[in-house]
N, C-alpha and C positions, 0 to 999 in steps of 0.2 A: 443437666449433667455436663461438666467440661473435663476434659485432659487437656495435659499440654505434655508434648515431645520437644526433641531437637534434630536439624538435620544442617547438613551441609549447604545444601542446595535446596533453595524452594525455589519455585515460578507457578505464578496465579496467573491462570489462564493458559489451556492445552488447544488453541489456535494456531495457525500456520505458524509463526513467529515465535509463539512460547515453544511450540512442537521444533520448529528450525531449532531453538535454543537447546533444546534438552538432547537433541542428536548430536547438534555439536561439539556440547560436552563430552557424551559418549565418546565420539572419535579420541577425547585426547583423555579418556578413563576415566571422567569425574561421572560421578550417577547424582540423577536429580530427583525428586519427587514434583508433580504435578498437577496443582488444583483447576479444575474445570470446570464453571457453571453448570453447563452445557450435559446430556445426557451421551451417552456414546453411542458416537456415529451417526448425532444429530445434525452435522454440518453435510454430510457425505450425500446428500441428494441438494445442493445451493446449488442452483446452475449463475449463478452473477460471474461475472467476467473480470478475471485478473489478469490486468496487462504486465507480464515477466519480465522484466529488461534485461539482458542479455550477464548484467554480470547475477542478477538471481540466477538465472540457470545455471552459471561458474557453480554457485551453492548449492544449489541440487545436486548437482553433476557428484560436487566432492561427497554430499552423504548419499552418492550411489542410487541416488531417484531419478532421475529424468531420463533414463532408458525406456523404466516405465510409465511416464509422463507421457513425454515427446510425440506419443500415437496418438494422445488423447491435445493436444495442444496445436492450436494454427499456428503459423510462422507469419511475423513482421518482418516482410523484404521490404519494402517504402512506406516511408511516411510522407505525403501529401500535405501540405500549409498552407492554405490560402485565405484569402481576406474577402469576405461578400464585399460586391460591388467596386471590386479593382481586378486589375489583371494578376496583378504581382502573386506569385506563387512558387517555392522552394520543394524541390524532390528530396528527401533524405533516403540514399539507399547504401543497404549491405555491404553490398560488392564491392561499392567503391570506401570505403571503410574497414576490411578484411574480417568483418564478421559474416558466420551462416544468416543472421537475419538480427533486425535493430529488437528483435522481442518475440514473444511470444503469446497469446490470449488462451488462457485457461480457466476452466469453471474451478470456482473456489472449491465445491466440493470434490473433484477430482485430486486435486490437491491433497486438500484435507485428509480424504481417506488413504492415502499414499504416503501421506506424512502418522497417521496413525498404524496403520498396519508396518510401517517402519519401529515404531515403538513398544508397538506388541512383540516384538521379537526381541525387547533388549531387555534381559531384567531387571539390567541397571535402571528402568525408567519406571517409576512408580508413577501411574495416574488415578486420581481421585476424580472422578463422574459426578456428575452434580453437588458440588463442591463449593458454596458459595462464599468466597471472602466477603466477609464483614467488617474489619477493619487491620490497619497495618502500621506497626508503631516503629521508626526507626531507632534504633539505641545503640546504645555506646560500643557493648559487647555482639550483639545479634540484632535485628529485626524481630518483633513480632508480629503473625499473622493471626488471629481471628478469626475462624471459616465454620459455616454450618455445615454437617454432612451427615445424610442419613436421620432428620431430625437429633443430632446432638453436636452441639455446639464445644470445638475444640481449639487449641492454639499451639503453633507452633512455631518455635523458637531458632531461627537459618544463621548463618554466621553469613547467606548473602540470598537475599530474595530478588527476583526480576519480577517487576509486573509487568504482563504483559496480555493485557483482558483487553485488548482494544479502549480503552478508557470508559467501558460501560458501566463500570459500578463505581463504588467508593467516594467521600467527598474528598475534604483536605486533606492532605498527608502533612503531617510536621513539617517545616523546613521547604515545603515545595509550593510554588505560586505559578499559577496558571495563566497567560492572558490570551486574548481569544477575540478575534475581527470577524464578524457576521458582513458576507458580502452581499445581506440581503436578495440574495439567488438561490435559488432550487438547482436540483440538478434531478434530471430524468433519464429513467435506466430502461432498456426493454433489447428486444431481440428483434433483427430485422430478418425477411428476405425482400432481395431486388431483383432487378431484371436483368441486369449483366454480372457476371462473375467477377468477386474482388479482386482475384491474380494476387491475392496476400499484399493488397496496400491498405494500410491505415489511410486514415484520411479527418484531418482535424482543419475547420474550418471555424474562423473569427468573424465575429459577428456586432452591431453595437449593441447588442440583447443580449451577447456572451455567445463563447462559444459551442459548437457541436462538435462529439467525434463517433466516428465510426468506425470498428475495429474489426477486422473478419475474422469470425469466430465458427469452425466449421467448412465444409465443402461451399456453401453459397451465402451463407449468412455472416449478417452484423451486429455486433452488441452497438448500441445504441446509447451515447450521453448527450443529452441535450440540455444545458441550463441558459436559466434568464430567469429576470425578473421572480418573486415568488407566487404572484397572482398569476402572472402568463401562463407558468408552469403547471398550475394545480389548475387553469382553463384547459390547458390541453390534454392534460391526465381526464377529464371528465368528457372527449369528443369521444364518438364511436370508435370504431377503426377505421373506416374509410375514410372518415373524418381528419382524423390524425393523420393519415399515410398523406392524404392530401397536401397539410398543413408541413408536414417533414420535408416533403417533393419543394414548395415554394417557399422554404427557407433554405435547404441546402443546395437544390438545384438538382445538375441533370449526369451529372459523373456517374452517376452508378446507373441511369437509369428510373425506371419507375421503379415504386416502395411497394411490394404485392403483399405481402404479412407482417404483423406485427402481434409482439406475445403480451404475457402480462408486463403494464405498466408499474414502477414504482418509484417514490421521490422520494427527496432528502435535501435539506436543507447545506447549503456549503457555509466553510468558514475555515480560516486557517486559526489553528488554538496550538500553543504551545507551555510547558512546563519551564520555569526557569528555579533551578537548575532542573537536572533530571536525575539526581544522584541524592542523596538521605545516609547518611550515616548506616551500613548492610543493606544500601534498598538502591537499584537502579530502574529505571521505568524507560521502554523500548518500544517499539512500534506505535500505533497510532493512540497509546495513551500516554504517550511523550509528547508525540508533534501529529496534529491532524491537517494535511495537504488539500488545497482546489484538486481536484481531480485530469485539470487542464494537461501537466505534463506526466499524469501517471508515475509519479513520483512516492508517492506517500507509503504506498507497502509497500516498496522496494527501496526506501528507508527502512523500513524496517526490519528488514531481510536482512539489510547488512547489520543492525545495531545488533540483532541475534547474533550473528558469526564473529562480528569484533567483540562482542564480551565474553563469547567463549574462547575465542585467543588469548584474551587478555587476562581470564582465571585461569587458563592452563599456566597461562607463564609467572603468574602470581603466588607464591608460600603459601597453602591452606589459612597458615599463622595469621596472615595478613589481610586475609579478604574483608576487605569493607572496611577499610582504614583511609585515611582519608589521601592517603598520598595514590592507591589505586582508584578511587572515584577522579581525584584531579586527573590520571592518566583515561579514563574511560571517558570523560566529557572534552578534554583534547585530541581524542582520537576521533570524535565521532563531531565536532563543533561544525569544522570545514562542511561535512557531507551535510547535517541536518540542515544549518544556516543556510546553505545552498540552494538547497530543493524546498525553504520556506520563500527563500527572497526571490529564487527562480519563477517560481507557479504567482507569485503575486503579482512580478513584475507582468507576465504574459498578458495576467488577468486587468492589470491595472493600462496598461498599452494599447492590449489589443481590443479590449470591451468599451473603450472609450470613442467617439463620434467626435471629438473636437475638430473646429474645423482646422484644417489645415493637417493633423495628426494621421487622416486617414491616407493623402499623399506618401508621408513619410514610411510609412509601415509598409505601403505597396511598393516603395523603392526599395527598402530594406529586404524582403521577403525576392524580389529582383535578383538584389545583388547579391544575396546568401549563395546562387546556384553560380556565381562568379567568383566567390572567394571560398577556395577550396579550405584555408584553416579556420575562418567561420563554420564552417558546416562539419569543420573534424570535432573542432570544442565542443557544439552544440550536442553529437552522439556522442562524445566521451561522459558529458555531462548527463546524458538520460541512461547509457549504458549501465557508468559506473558511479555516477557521483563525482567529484570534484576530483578525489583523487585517481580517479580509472586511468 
């Protein structure tokens, strides 16, 4: 059995990003409806670690969250850069940049439930719970969406849908082409404690095996990324604990200390993938099932933080009449080219620079990393560019 409706506003997927989106809206009166794989309040116990950059908070702040965040989130006063087996090593702090801190580390699920218990308060927001798109067709007058719910399959007809599922489901979309660099690296996620206290410094160290970072998440502990190679990575995932803390201590060395715990391990394979365009005739696609980022400069959901808040400006300021026409998608992919382009060619270059052993390259990067802590508008670009993206 199917129906099929109409609405103004669809978004598939009720994730940070879809959920940023649909509040957005709200602020400037549009009401959205909400499709969500996901059961309710299935994400609200994820302790994985989202690094905030300081203009996400801007966005919290304006839909009136991060009051109640801010207890539950660590502060990034320094970020630490250094290169194994040289001296060279860059401070990036706060202070000297006139922000409270260059970020923030918060569990996804904290998040989550603070962005949903946001939406349960607005009526304007309709969420559908276990809600599975099946497919999405973009068209001349509307979008159609396709979605299971409740064992009965229905379709609904938006005059502007955002996906924004994390790029979990769905194959091709009409019109949209995908391409996508396997950097043949893992990347390994866990929880640390160590033996001296963080004092709120990041600390991301390069490596020719790639790099590590370490983010203080909490009163003494670290969330934990560690990639290389995909064999190295799934060896390590299989050592004990002691085993592992061992192996963490003699690649990253002695800054923090000894590694005393470590929690559940998990991996995942990296790769930078992007849609070209990201716009369809009523269909725009936002967060990381637009552009998926290396994880190196914590960029990638804070892409997509902003792609939610810029499209909701961008339909407030838009005629109903007009949504999804093509002279609003031309304006929605020049408003967001600069930022996405940016933090794809950024994270690649780091990856591509700093993970490489050539000889003579490792000289340069130690001199570079030197002299960043001597050129004070090198190191203002570099935080303008992790704060805000290109245009911050």
């Amino acid at each position: 059995m199917s129906s099929t409706s109409e609405q103004d506003m669809l978004i598939v997927g009720g994730g940070p990003v879809g959920a940023t989106l649909a509040l957005a809206l709200q602020l400037k009166g549009i009401n959205a409806t909400v499709l969500e794989a996901r059961g309710r309040g299935a994400a609200h116990q994820d302790q994985r670690a989202l690094a905030l950059s300081y203009g996400s908070i801007l966005i919290l702040e304006r839909l009136g969250l991060w009051d109640e965040l801010e207890p539950k989130a660590t502060a990034i006063n320094t970020i630490h850069v250094s290169q194994r087996g040289s001296l060279g090593r860059s401070l990036l702090k706060a202070e000297e940049h006139g922000q409270p801190a260059l970020g923030y580390v918060l569990a996804y699920g904290d998040l989550s439930a603070a962005l949903d218990r946001a939406i349960e308060k607005l009526p304007g927001i309709t969420v559908h719970y276990e809600a599975e798109a099946l497919a999405i067709e973009p068209g001349h007058d509307t979008a159609q969406v396709k979605y299971q719910y409740q064992g009965q399959t229905y379709t609904i007809q938006a005059k502007m849908v955002a996906l924004a599922d994390g790029g979990r489901s769905l194959g091709d979309i009409p019109g949209l082409e995908r391409e996508t660099k396997h950097y043949g690296h893992d990347a390994l996620v866990s929880k640390v404690s160590c033996e001296l206290a963080h004092d709120n410094i990041a600390y991301e160290r390069f490596t020719p095996a790639g790099p590590v970072a370490l983010l203080p998440n909490g009163p003494r502990d670290f969330s934990l990324v560690w990639t290389g190679k995909a064999e190295e990575v799934q060896a390590l995932l299989a050592l004990d604990d002691a085993s592992f803390l061992q192996a963490l201590h003699a690649h990253f060395g002695d800054r923090v200390g000894r590694f005393l715990t470590v929690g559940k391990r998990l991996t995942f394979p990296l790769k930078l993938s992007y849609l070209k365009p990201v716009t369809a005739p009523h269909l725009v696609v936002i967060g990381n099932a637009a552009q998926t980022m290396h994880p190196v400069a914590g960029q990638g959901f804070n892409v997509g933080m902003r792609d939610a808040w810029e499209l909701a400006q961008l339909l407030a300021s838009t005629p109903l009449s007009t949504w999804g026409h093509e002279a609003m998608m031309q304006a929605y992919q020049a408003s967001r080219k600069a930022d996405t382009r940016g933090g794809l060619l950024f994270t690649d270059f780091l990856i591509n620079v700093f993970s490489n052993d050539m000889v003579g390259l490792r000289n340069i990067r130690s001199l570079g990393l030197g002299l960043m802590d001597l050129v004070p508008f090198a190191k203002q670009h570099l935080v303008s560019k992790m704060s805000f993206g290109p245009k911050g």
